[in-house]
C-alpha positions as CSV (number, residue, x, y, z in Angstrom):
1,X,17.1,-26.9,10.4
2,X,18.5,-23.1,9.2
3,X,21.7,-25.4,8.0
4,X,19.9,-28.2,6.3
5,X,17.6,-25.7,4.3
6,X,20.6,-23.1,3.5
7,X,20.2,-22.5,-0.3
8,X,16.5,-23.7,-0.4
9,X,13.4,-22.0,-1.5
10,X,11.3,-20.4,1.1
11,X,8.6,-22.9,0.6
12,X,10.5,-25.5,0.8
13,X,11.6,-23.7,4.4
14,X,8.2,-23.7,5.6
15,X,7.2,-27.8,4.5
16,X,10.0,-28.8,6.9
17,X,9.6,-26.5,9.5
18,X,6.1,-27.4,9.1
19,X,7.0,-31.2,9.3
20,X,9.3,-30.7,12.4
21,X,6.4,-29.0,14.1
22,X,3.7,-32.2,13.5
23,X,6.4,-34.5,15.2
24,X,7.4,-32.6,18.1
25,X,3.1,-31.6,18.5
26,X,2.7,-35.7,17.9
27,X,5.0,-36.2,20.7
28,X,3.4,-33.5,23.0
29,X,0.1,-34.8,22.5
30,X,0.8,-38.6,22.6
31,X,3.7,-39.2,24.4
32,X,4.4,-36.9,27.1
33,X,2.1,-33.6,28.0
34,X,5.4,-31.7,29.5
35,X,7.3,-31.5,26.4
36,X,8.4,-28.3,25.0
37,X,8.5,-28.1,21.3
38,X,11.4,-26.4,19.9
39,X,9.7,-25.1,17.0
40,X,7.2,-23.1,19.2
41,X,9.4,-19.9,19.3
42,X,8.1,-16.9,17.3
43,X,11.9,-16.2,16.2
44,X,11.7,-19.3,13.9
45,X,8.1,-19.5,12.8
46,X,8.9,-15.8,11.6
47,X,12.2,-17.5,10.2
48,X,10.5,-20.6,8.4
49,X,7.3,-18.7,7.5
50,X,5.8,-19.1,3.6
51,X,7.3,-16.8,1.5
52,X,4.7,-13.9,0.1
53,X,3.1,-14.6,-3.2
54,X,4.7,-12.8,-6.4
55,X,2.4,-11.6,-8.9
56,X,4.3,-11.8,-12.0
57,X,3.5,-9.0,-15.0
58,X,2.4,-10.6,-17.8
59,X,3.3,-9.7,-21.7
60,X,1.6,-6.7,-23.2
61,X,-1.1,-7.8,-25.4
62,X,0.5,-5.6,-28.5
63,X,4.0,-7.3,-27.8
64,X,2.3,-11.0,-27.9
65,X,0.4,-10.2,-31.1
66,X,3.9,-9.0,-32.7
67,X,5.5,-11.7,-31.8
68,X,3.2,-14.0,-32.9
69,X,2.7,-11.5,-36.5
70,X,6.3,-11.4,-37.2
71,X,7.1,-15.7,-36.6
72,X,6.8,-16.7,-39.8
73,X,7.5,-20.6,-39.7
74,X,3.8,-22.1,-39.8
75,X,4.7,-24.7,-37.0
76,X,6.1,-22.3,-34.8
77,X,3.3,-19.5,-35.1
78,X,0.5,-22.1,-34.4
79,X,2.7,-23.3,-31.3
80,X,2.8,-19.4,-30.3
81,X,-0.6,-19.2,-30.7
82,X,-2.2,-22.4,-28.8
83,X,-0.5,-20.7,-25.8
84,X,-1.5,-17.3,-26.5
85,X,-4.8,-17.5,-28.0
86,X,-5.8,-20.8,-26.3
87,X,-4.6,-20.4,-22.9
88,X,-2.7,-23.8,-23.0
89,X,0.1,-25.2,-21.4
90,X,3.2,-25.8,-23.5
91,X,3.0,-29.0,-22.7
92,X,-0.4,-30.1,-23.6
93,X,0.5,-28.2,-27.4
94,X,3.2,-30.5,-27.7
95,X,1.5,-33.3,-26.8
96,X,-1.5,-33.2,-29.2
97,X,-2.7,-35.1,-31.7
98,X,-4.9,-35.1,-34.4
99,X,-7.7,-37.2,-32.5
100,X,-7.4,-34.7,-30.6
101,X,-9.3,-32.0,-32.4
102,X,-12.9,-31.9,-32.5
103,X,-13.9,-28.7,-35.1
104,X,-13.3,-25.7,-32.4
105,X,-12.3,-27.9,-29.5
106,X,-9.3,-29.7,-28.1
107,X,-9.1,-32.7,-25.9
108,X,-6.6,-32.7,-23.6
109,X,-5.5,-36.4,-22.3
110,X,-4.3,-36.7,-19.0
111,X,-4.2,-33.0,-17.8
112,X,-2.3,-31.7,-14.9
113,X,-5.6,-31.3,-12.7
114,X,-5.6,-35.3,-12.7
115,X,-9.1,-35.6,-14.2
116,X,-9.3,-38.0,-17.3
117,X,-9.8,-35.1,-20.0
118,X,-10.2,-31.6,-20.4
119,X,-11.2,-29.4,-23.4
120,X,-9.7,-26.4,-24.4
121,X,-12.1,-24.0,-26.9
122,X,-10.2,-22.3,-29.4
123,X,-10.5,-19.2,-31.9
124,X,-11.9,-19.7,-35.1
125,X,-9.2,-18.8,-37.2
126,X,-6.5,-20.7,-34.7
127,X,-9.0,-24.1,-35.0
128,X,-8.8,-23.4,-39.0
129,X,-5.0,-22.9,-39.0
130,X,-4.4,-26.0,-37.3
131,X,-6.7,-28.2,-39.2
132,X,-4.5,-26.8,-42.2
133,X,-1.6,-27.6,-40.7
134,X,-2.3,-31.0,-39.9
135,X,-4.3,-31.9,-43.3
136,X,-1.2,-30.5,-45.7
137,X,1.5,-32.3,-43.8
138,X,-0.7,-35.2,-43.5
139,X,-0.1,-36.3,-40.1
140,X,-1.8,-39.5,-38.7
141,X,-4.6,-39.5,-36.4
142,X,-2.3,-40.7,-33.6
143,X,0.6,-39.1,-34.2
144,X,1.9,-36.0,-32.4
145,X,1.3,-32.5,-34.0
146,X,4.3,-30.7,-32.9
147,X,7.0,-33.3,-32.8
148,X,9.8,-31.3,-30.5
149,X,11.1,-31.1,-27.5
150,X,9.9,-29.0,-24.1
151,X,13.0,-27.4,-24.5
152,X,13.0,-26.9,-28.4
153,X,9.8,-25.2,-27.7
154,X,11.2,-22.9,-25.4
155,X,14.0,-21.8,-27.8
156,X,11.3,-21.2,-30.4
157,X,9.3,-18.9,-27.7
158,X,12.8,-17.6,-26.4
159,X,13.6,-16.6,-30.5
160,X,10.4,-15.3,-31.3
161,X,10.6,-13.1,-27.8
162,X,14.0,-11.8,-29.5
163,X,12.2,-10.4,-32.7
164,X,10.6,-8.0,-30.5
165,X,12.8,-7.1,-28.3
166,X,11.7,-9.0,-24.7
167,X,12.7,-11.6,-22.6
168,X,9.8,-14.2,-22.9
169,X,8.7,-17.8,-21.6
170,X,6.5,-20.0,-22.7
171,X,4.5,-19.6,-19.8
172,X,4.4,-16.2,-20.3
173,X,1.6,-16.7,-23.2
174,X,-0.8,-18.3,-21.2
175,X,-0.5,-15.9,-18.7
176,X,-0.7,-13.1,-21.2
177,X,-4.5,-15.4,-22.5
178,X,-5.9,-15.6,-18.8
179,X,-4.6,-11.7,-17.8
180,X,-6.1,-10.2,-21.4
181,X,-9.1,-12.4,-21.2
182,X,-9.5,-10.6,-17.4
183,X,-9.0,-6.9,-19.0
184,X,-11.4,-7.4,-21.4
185,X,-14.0,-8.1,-19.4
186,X,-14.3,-12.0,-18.7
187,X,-15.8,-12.9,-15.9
188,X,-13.1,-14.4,-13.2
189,X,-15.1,-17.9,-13.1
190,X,-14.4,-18.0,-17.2
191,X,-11.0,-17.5,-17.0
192,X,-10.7,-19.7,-13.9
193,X,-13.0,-22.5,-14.9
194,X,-12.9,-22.4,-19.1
195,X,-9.2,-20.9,-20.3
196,X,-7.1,-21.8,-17.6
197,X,-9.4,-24.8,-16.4
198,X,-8.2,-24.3,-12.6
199,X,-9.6,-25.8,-9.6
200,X,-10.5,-22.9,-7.8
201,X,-10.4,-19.1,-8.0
202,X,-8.3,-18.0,-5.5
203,X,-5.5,-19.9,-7.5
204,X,-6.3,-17.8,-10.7
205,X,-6.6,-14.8,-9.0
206,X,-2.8,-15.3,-7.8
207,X,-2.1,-16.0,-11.7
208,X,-3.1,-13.2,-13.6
209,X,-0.2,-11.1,-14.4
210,X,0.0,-7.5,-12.2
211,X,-1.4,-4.2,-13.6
212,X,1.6,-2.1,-15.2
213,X,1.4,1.5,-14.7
214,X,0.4,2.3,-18.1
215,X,-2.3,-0.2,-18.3
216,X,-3.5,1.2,-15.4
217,X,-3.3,5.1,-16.8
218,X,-5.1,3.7,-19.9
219,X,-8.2,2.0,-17.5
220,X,-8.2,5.9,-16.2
221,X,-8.5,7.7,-19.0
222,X,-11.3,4.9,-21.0
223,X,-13.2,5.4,-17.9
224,X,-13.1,9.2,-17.3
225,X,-11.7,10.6,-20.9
């Protein structure tokens, strides 16, 4: 098993150990009462265990609205902004379509979460932009918004990144929506259920991006000058 999963992630470690262990506890029970599983040794549970979860530090709200201030292609700044603004995943922006759009809401066909449709709210001004957008390049009904590529999209997050000086992933942006969205106040269920339209809230809660130490210094000195 250590040779087979050499080079893997840790999760995928523990699904076969995991695996292993149901046969060899399907034999014990069914088959034969004397048998001594091979994968009931603390050593290797300890060596195929789930790796820890990493909370990953999400983009400082000041560097996300530079980024988003200095793009100055109208495509790619309303891209920039679904994800950061609307909490979306890059590939529900790309996706889009006009139909889509219903004044200061988005319908999202076929999401991730397997349900038929999901809506996504969005900010005024973003809603306004990309009715804009779509009315002065006249783009059909059915036709996609943002005709590009996942990986075009990610240059054009990857270049914008670059203007300010960080390493940054489309990803990254939602993140940076559900973590600010947190700071300011948002009740957890919101952020959960509405912006990043998870399932539950212990998913979110592994999601939002860690406090930094300056944020934190900042929470400090709001709260006791």
């Amino acid at each position: 098993m250590s040779r087979l999963s050499d080079g893997t992630k840790q999760s995928t470690k523990k699904l076969r150990f995991s695996l292993l262990a149901a046969f060899f506890n399907f034999i014990k029970n069914s088959v034969d009462p004397d048998f001594q599983s091979p994968c009931d040794n603390p050593a290797l549970r300890k060596l195929f265990r789930a790796a820890k979860p990493t909370r990953i530090e999400a983009p400082e709200k000041d560097a996300v609205d530079e980024i988003i201030f200095r793009t100055q292609d109208r495509r790619n700044r309303l891209i920039l902004e679904l994800m950061a603004r609307a909490c979306m995943r890059v590939g529900e922006v790309l996706s889009l379509i006009p139909m889509d759009i219903q004044d200061r809401k988005l319908i999202i066909r076929g999401p991730k979460s397997g349900k038929e449709t999901e809506v996504v709210f969005l900010p005024k001004k973003v809603a306004d932009r990309l009715k804009k957008y779509v009315r002065e390049n006249g783009i059909k009904p059915d036709a996609r918004i943002f005709p590009i590529t996942y990986a075009a999209a990610r240059v054009v997050v990857k270049k914008a990144g670059e203007l300010v000086g960080i390493h940054i992933r489309p990803h990254d942006l939602r993140r940076h929506a559900a973590t600010y969205a947190s700071r300011s106040g948002t009740p957890l269920e919101i952020v959960s259920k509405v912006l990043l339209r998870h399932s539950n809230l212990s998913t979110t809660q592994r999601y939002l991006g860690k406090i930094s130490d300056a944020e934190a210094m900042r929470w400090i000195d709001s709260l006791h000058g």
